[in-house]
C-alpha positions in Angstrom: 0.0 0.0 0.0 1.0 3.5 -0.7 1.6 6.1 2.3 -1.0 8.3 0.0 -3.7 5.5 -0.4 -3.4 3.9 2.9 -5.4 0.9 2.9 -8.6 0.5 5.1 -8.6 -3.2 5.4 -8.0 -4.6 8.6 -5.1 -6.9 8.4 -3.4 -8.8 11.2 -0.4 -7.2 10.0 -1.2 -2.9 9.6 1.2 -0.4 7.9 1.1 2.5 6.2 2.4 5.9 6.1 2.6 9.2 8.5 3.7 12.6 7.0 4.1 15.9 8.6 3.0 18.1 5.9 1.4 20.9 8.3 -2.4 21.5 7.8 -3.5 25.0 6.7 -3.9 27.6 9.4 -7.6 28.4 9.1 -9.9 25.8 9.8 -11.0 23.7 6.6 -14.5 22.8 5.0 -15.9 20.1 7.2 -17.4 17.4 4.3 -21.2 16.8 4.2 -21.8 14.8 7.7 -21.9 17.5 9.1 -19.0 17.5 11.9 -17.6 21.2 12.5 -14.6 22.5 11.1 -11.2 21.4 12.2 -10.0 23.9 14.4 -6.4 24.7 15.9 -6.6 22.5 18.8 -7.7 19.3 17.1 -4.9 16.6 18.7 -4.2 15.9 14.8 -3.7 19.2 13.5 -0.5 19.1 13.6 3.0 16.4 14.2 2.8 14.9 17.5 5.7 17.1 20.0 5.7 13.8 22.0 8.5 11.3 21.7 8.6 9.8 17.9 5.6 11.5 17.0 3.7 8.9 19.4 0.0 9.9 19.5 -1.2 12.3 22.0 -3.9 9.7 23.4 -4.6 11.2 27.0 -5.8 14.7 24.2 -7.5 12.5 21.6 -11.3 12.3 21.9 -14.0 11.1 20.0 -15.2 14.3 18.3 -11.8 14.8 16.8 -11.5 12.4 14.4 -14.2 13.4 11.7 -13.2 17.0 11.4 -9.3 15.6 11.7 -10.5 13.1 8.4 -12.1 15.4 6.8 -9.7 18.5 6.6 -7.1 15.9 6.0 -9.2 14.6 2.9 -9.3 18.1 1.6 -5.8 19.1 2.4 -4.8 15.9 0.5 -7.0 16.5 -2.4 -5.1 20.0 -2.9 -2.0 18.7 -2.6 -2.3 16.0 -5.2 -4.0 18.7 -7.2 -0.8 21.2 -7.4 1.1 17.8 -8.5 -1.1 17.1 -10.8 -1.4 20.7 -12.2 2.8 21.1 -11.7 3.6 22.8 -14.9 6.6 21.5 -15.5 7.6 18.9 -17.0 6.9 15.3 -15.0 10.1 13.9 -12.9 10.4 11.4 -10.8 10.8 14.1 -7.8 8.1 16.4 -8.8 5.6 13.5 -9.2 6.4 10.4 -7.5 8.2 11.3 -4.6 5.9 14.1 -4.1 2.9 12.0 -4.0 5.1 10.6 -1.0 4.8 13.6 0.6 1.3 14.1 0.9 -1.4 12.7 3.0 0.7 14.0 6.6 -2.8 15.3 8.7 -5.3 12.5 6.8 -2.7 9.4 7.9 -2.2 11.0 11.6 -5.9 10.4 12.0 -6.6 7.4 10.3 -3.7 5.8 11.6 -5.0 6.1 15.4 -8.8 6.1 14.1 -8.5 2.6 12.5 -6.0 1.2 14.7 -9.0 2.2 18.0 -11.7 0.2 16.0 -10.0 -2.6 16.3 -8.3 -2.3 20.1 -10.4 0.1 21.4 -13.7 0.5 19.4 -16.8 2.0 20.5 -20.6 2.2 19.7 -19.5 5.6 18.3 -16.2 4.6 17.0 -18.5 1.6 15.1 -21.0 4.4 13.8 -18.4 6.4 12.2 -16.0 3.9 11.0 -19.2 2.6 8.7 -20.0 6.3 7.8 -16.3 6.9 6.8 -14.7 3.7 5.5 -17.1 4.2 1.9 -15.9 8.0 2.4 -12.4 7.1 2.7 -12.3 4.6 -0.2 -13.2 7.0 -2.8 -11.1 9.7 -1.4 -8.2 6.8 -2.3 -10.2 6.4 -5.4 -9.8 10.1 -6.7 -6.2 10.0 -6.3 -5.8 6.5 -8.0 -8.1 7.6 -10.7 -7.3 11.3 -11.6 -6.4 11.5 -15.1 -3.9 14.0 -14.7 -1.8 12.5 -12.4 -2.0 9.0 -13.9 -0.7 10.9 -17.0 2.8 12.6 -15.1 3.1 8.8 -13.2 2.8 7.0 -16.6 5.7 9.8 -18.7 7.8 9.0 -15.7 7.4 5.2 -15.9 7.7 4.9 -19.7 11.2 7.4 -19.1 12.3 5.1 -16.6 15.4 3.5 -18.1 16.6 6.8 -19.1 16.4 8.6 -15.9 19.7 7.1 -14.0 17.3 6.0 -10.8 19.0 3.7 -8.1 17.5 0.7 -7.0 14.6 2.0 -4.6 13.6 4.6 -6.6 13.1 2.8 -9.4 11.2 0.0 -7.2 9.1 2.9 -6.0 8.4 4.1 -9.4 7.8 0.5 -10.5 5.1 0.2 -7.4 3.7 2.8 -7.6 2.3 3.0 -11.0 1.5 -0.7 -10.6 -1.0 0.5 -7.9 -2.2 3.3 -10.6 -2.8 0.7 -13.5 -4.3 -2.0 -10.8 -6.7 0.7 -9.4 -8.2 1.0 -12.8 -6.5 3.9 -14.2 -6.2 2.6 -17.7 -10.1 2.2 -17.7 -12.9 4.0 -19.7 -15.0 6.6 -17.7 -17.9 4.5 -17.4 -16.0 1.5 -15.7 -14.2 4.2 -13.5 -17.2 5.1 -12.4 -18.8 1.6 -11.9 -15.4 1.2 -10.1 -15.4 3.5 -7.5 -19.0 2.8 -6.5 -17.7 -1.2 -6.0 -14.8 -0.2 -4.0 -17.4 2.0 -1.7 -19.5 -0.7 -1.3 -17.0 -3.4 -0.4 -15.2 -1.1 2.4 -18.7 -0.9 3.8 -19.5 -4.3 3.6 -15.9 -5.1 5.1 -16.4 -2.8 8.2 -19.8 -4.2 8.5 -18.4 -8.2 8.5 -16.2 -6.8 10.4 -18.7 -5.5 13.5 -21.2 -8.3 12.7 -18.4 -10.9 13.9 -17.7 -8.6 16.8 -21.0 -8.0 18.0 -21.5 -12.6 17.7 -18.6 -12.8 19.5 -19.2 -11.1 22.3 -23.1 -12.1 21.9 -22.4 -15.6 21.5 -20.2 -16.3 24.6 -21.2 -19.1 27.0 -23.5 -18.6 29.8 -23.0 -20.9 32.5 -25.3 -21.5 35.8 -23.0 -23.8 37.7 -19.4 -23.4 38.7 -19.6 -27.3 38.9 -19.9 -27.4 35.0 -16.6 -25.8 34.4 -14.4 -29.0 36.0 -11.7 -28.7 34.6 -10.5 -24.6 34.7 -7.9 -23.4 36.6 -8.9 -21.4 39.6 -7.7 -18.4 38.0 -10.0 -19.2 35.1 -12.6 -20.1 37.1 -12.5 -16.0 38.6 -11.9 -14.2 35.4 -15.2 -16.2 33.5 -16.5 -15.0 37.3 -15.8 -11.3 36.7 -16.9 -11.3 33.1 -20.3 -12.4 34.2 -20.1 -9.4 36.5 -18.8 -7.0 34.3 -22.3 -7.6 32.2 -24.7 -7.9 35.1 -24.6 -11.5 35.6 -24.0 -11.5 39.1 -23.5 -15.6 40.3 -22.7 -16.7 37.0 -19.6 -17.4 34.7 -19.2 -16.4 31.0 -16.7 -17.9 28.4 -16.0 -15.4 26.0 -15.6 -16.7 23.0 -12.6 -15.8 20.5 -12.0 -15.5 16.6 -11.0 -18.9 15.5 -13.5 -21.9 15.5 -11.8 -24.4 18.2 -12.0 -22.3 21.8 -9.3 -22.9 24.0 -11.4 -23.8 26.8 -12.1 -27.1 24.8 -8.7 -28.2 25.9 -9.6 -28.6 29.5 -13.6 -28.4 29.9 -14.4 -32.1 31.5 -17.9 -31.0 30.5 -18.7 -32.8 26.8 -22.3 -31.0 26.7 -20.7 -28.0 28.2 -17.6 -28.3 25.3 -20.5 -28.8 22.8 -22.3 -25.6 23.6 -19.3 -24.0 23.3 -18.0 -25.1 19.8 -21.7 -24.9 18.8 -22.0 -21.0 19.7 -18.5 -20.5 18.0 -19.9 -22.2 14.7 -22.6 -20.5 14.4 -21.5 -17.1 14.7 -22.5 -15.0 12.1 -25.5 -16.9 10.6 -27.9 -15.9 13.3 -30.7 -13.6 13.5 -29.3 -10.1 14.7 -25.6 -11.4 13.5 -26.1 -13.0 9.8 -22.9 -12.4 7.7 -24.0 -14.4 4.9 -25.7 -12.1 2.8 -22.7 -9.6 2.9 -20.5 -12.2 1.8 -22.1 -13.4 -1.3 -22.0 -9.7 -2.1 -18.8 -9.4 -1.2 -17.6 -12.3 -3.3 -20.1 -10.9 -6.4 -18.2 -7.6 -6.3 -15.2 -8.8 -6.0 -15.4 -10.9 -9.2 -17.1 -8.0 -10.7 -14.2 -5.8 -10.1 -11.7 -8.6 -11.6 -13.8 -8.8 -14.6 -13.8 -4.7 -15.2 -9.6 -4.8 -14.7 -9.1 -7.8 -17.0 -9.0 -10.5 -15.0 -10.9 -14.3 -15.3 -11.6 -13.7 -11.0 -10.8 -12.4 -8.3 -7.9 -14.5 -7.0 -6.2 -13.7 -10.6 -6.4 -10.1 -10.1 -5.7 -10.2 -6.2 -2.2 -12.7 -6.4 -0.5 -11.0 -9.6 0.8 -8.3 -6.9 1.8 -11.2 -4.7 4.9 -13.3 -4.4 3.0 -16.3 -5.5 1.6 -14.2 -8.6 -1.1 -17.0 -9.8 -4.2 -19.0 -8.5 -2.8 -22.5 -10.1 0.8 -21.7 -8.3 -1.5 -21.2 -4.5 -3.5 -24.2 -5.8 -0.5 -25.9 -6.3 1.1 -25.5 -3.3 -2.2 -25.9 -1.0 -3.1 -29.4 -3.0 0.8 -30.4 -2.1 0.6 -29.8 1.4 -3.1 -31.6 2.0 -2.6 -34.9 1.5 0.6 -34.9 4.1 -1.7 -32.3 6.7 -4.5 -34.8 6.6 -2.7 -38.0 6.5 -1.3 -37.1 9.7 -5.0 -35.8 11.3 -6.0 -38.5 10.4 -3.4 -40.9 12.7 -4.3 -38.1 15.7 -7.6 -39.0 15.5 -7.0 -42.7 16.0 -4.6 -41.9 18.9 -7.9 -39.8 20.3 -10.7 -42.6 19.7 -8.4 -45.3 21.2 -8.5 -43.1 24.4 -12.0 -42.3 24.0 -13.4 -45.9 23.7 -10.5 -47.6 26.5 -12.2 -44.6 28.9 -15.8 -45.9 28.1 -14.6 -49.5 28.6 -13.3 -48.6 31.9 -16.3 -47.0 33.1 -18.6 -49.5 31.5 -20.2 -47.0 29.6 -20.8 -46.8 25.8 -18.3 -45.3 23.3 -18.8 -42.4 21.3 -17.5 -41.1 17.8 -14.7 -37.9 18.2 -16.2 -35.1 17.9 -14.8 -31.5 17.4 -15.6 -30.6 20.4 -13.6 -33.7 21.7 -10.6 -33.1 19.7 -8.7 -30.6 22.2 -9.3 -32.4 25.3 -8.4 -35.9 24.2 -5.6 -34.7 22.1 -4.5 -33.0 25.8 -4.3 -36.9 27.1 -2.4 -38.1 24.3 0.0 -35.8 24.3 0.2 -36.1 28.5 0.7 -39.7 28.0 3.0 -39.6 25.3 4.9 -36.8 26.6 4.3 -37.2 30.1 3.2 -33.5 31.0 0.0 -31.2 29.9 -0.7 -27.3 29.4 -1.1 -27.1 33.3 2.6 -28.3 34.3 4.1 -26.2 31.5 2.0 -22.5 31.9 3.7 -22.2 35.5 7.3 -21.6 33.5 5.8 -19.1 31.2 4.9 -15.8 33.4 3.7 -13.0 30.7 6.6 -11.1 31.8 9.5 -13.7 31.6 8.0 -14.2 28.2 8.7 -10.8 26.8 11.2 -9.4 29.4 13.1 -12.9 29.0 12.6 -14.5 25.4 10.9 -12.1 23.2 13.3 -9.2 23.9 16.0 -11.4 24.9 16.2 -12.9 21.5 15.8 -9.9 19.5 18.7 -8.3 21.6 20.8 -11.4 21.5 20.2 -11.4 16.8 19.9 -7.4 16.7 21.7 -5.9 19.4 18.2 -4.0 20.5 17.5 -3.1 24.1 14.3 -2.1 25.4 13.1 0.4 28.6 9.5 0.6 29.4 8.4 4.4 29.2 5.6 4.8 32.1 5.4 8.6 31.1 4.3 7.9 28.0 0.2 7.5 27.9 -1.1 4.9 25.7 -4.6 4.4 24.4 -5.8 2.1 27.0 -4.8 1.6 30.6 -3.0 -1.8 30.0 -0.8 -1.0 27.3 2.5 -0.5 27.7 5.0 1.7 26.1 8.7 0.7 25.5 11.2 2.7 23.7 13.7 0.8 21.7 17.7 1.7 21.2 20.3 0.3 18.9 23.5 -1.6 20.7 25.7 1.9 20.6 22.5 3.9 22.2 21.0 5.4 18.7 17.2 5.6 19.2 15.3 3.5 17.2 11.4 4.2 18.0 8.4 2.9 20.3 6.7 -0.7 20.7 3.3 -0.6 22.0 2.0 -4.0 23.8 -1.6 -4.3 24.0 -1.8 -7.9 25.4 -5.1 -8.7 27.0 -8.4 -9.6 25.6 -11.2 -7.1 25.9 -15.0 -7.1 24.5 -14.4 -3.9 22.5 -11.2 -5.6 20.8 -10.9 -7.4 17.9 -9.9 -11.1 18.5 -6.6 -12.7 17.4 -3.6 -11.2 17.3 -2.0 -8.3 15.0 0.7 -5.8 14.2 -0.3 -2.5 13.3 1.8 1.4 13.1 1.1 4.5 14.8 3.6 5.6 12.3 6.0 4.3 9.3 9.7 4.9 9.6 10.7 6.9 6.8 14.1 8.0 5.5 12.5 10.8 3.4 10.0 11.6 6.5 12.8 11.8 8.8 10.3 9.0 10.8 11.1 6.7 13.4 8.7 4.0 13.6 6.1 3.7 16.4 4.7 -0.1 16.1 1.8 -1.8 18.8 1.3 -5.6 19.0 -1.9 -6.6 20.1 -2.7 -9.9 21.5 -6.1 -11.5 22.9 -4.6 -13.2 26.0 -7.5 -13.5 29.4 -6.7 -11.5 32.0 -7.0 -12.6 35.0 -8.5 -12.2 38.3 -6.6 -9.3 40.6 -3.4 -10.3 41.5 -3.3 -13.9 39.8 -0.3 -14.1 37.3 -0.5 -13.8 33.8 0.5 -17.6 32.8 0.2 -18.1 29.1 0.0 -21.7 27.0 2.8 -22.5 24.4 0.6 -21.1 21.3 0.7 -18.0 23.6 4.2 -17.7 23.8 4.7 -18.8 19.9 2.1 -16.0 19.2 3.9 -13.0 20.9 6.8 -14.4 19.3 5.2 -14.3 16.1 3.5 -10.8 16.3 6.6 -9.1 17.4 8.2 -10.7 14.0 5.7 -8.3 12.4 7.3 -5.9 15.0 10.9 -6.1 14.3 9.9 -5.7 10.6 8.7 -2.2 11.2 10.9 -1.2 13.9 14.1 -2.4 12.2 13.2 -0.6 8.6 15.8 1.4 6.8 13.6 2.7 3.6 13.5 6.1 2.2 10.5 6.0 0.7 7.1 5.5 3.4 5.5 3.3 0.7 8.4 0.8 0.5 8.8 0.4 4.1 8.1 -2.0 7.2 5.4 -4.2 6.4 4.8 -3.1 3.5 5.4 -6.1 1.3 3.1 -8.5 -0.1 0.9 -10.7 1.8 2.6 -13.6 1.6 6.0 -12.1 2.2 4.5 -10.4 5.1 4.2 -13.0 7.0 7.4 -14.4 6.8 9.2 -12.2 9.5 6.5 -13.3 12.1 6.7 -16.6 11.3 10.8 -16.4 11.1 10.6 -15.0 15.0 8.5 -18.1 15.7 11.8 -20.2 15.7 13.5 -18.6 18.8 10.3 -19.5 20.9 11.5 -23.1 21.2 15.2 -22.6 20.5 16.9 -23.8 23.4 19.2 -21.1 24.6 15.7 -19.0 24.7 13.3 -21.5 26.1 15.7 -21.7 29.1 16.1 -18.0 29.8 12.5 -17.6 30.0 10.9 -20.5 30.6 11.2 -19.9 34.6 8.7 -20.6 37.5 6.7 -18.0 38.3 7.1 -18.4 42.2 10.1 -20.0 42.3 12.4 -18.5 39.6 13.2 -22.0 39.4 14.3 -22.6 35.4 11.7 -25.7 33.9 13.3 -29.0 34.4 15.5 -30.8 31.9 13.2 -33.2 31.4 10.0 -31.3 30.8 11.7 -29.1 28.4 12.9 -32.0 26.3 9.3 -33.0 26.4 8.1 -29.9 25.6 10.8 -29.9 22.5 9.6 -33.3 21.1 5.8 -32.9 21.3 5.8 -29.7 19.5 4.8 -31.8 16.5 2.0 -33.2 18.4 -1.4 -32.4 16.7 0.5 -30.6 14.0 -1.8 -32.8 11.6 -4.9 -31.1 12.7 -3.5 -27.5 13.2 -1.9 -28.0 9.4 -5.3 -29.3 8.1 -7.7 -26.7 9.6 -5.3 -23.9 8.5 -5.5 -25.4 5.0 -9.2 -25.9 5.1 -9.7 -22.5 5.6 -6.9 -21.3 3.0 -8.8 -23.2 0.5 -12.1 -22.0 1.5 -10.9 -18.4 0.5 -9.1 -19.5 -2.6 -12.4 -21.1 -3.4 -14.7 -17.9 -2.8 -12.5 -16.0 -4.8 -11.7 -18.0 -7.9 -15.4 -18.4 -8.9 -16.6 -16.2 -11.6 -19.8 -14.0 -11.3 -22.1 -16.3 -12.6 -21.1 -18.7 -10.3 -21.9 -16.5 -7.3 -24.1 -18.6 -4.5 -27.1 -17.5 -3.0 -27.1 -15.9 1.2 -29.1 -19.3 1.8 -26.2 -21.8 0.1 -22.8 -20.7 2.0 -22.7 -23.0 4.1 -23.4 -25.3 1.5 -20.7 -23.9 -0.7 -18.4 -24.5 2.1 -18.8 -28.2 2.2 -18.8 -28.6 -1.4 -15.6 -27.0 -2.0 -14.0 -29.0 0.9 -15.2 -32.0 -0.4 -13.3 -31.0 -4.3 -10.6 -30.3 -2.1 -10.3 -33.6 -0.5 -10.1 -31.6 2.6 -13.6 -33.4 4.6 -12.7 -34.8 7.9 -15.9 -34.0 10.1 -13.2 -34.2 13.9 -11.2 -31.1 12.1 -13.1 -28.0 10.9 -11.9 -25.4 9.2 -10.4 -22.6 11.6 -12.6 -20.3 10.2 -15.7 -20.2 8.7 -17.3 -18.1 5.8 -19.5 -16.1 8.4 -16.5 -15.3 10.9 -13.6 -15.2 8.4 -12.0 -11.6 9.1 -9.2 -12.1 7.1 -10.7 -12.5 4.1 -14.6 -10.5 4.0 -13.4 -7.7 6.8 -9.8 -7.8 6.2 -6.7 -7.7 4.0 -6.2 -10.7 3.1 -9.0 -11.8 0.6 -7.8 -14.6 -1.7 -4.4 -14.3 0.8 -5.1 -16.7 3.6 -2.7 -18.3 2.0 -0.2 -16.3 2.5 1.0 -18.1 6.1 1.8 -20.8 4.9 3.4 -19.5 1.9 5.6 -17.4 3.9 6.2 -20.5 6.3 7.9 -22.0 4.0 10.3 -18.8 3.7 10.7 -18.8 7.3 11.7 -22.7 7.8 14.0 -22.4 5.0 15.2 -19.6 7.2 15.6 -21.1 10.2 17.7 -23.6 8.6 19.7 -21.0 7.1 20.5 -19.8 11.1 21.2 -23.0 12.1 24.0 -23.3 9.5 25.6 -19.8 10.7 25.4 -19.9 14.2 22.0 -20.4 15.1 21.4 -17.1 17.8 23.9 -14.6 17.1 24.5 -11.3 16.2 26.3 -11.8 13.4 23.6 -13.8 11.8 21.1 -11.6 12.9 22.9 -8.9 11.5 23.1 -10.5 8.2 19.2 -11.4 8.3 18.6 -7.7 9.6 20.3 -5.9 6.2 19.1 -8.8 3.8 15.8 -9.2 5.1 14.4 -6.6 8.0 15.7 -3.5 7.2 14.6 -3.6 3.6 10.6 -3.3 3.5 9.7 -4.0 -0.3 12.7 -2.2 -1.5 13.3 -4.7 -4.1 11.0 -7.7 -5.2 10.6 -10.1 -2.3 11.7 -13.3 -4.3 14.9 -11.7 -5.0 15.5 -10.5 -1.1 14.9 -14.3 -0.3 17.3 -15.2 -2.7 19.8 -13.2 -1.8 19.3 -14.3 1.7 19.2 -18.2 1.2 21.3 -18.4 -1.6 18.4 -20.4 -4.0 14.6 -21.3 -4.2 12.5 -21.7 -0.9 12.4 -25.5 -0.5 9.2 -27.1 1.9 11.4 -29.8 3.3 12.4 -27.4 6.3 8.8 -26.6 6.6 7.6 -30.7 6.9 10.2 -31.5 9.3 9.1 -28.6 11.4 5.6 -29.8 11.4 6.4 -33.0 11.9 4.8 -33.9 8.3 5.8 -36.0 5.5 4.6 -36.0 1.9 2.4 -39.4 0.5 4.9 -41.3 -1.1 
């Protein structure tokens, strides 16, 4: 995405752009909504005086943002307008890097705006992020489709070999009218028009997929009467389900919230089965309820979407959607999906016979009848098999990862120990929410290098899962340094219980803060080429790099320390814990690829092909079963009516892209093994080739130049513990 067209898709991973073009001193033409006038002491009006430009949050209120949006509309409207009017001659300087330029008051309140309606949202902040994401789409839309400045972009491209660029200029240049052409530039004004009114209907049909799956998650957590019921729970999870219940006026009851993926993780140790039913049930069904029914938006979705591909050119969606990506085609995703399958589901399938044996030598020794697995089975049995197997469970292992060992102690122990990075919490600084902290980050010699947010625990106005997002873009241009957040959905508990987290956890604050070091460790001159902003499935390949050192050795045993004892986790446990991390790897392979293939599948259908509201569902099952992905005790980790990442997010036809970028990432990790494993000066070497460089080349070639060749999947099977049919 470009720092002038910032994208309004909520991704797991966020980034854009900040610019501090200063705002004009009289207060600017509110648009039609009727919100007053910017005036001088909007919170946005001008650069931040705080440290790195960080937000003023404890200033910000609600009635800032619209005025904030819309003056920064305007203001970017004229700017783009004296570009496009330049009378001189088109240059790479006087069009393309001024476009970079632009956009400074518009992405200073977007920037907090979107990143508070998904951390910190609101009935308001829900109200005007639907009024404004439409608005905001075609304000991208008449810069991506303004004549004149298409015309200057496209003199500059076709000059290109003539004008003596280096490498990340000409990458910029090369980008950016990419994003000119694949906006529709090249269209008749009809389709233009036809265009623009798609793209404002899909970002409201995003933010409202988006707020439906909010508003059935929060609607659709588990009510329950009697504390007997919940057998199995931790004490402390016992309280914090306790003070839920509370916080919503359900005094003597207990709540399980429910979060964004299909399987809970309260399945894992309910003894309950009806109880773990109702829970998986609600989870299900979210989104194709009265009062919360996503299924009409996503057929409309899907039927715009294909529309769209079909005015640019394009057979579907997917087509148009990947040829920006690393993988650049359907039948190379298709390819790699239909590879990995077979070996994902082979495996499941041996985990569910380790589950039913259990299952049916528990019912003969109670004397009771058998019964089938179930989904709502899988987690808890899967929990004896590996304590059996592996002689330990979730509950002897959380003790050894205390929330703060895990950062203080591995996260930021690791990225010191590869980068030479320190970090010191900043308790002056005032974030958006009372939990959040605020670290500033420093280089080895003492050189600043910006601000890392944490919002770690789970609230009902937050978005579930886990993301990366920027309060703003480093920039060598800007003269930005880059102020990052990584949010996480972990329970908090009751007052003064400790914060212990589970192994997928700790592998997910490794992961986000992958997305993290990819910001914060960016050296790009241009905004639009920095950070995160790569394709898709490169994207994730930091995160899932970072990964790694949550079960490398040397880290495991620095953090993985008793939270009352400081006593480091046994020898023994942490072998255990070592060899069953390929435990269950067929079933968290297969319901990731499951719902990979359910996206690829909504978005390679033409528009006659479109379903009805009343047949997604159905649609779902029928493309599993072309697949060869059915297996009723492993459902897809999303379904089409909760699926954020691809009908309320970035990452339509890109689901994919995790396990694309996995492969990246194991290849990787081999790669660090082979020159010592956690060190600096590997981590240097992976900083310059890989973190440091944003999308300042093609990401195939930054790879390449990294790895020395190809990705290869072996790396990625032997760290799943999978092997390929023979």
């Amino acid at each position: 995405m470009n720092s002038w067209t910032l994208s309004l898709a909520l991704a797991l991973s966020i980034a854009g752009c900040a610019h501090p073009t200063p705002p004009t001193a009289a207060p600017t033409q509110a648009a039609d909504h009727g919100a007053p006038a910017m005036t001088s002491d909007n919170p946005f009006a001008n650069p931040s005086t705080l440290p790195y430009e960080l937000p003023p949050f404890a200033d910000i209120r609600f009635e800032h943002y619209a005025p904030a949006m819309d003056a920064g509309m305007v203001e970017q409207l004229a700017e783009v307008s004296t570009i496009a009017s330049n009378p001189q001659a088109p240059s790479f300087e006087n069009t393309v890097v001024a476009l970079e330029r632009t956009g400074g008051l518009l992405n200073r309140a977007q920037y907090v705006f979107w990143s508070m309606t998904s951390s910190y949202t609101s009935d308001e902040l829900q109200e005007l992020e639907a009024e404004y994401a439409p608005k905001l789409a075609a304000h991208s839309d008449a810069i991506l489709l303004n004549d004149a400045l298409f015309k200057r972009v496209d003199v500059v491209f076709q000059q290109r070999d003539a004008l003596g660029l280096d490498p990340e200029s000409a990458q910029l240049l090369k980008q950016v009218h990419g994003q000119f052409v694949r906006a529709g530039a090249k269209l008749s004004g009809p389709d233009k028009a036809r265009l623009m009114q798609i793209n404002e209907e899909l970002s409201s049909l995003s933010t409202d997929f988006v707020q439906t799956v909010l508003k059935a998650t929060k609607d659709g957590a588990v009510v329950v009467d009697d504390v007997a019921e919940l057998d199995g729970l931790s004490d402390s999870a016992i309280a914090g389900a306790a003070d839920v219940a509370k916080e919503r006026g359900l005094d003597g009851k207990w709540v399980l919230t429910l979060q964004n993926t299909t399987i809970q993780p309260v399945l894992e140790q309910l003894t309950n089965r009806a109880l773990r039913e109702r829970v998986f049930r609600a989870s299900s069904a979210r989104g194709q309820g009265e009062g919360s029914d996503n299924t009409a938006g996503v057929v409309r979705a899907v039927a715009l979407r294909a529309e769209k591909a079909s005015l640019l050119g394009y057979p579907n969606y997917a087509a148009y959607s990947l040829e920006d990506e690393t993988a650049k085609t359907p039948e190379a995703v298709n390819a790699m999906l239909a590879k990995l399958g077979p070996a994902a589901l082979a495996k499941a399938r041996e985990e569910a016979a380790d589950i039913q044996a259990i299952i049916d030598a528990e019912a003969k020794a109670a004397g009771a009848e058998s019964f089938e697995l179930q989904p709502w089975d899988w987690a808890f049995y899967a929990a004896k098999v590996r304590k059996e197997r592996y002689d330990f469970d979730e509950a002897q292992v959380k003790p050894y990862f205390d929330l703060n060992h895990v950062y203080d102690d591995g996260v930021f122990f690791a990225a010191g120990k590869l980068y030479g990075i320190t970090f010191k919490e900043r308790k002056d600084l005032v974030a958006y929410a009372p939990d959040v902290r605020v670290f500033e980050v420093f280089e080895a010699n003492g050189d600043a290098v910006g601000l890392f947010l944490l919002d770690v625990f789970r609230r009902d106005n937050k978005q579930g899962g886990a993301w990366m997002s920027s309060f703003v873009d480093q920039s060598g241009l800007l003269g930005k340094k880059p102020v990052i957040v990584n949010n996480l959905n972990v329970a908090k508990p009751a007052d003064g219980q400790p914060v212990l987290l589970t192994f997928d956890e700790v592998t997910t604050a490794f992961h986000e803060f992958g997305h993290a070091l990819h910001g914060l460790l960016s050296d790009a001159r241009y905004p639009t080429l920095a950070g995160t902003n790569t394709p898709r499935d490169f994207v994730e390949y930091p995160s899932q790099l970072n990964e790694m050192w949550a079960r490398e050795p040397q880290v495991l045993a620095n953090y993985a320390k008793h939270y009352q004892t400081g006593e480091p986790m046994p020898d023994a446990l942490f072998q255990r814990v070592l060899t069953a991390l390929t435990f269950d790897q067929g079933y968290a392979t297969t319901e990731y690829l499951e719902a990979a293939m359910l996206d690829q599948a909504w978005h390679q259908i033409p528009l006659d092909q479109v379903p009805k509201a009343s047949e997604v569902m159905s649609f779902e099952v029928a493309a599993l079963d072309k697949a060869g992905m059915t297996f009723a005790p492993v459902p897809p980790r999303y379904h089409t009516s909760y699926f954020a990442h691809t009908f309320g997010g970035g990452y339509s036809a890109g689901y994919y892209a995790y396990i694309w970028s996995e492969v990246l990432a194991r290849d990787t990790g081999a790669w660090f093994h082979a020159h010592g494993g956690l060190s600096r000066e590997a981590g240097d070497v992976v900083r310059a080739k890989i973190l440091s460089r944003g999308h300042t080349d093609e990401p195939s070639a930054l790879f390449e130049a990294l790895y020395g060749g190809p990705p290869e999947i072996e790396p990625l099977l032997e760290y799943r513990g999978l092997t390929l049919p023979k």
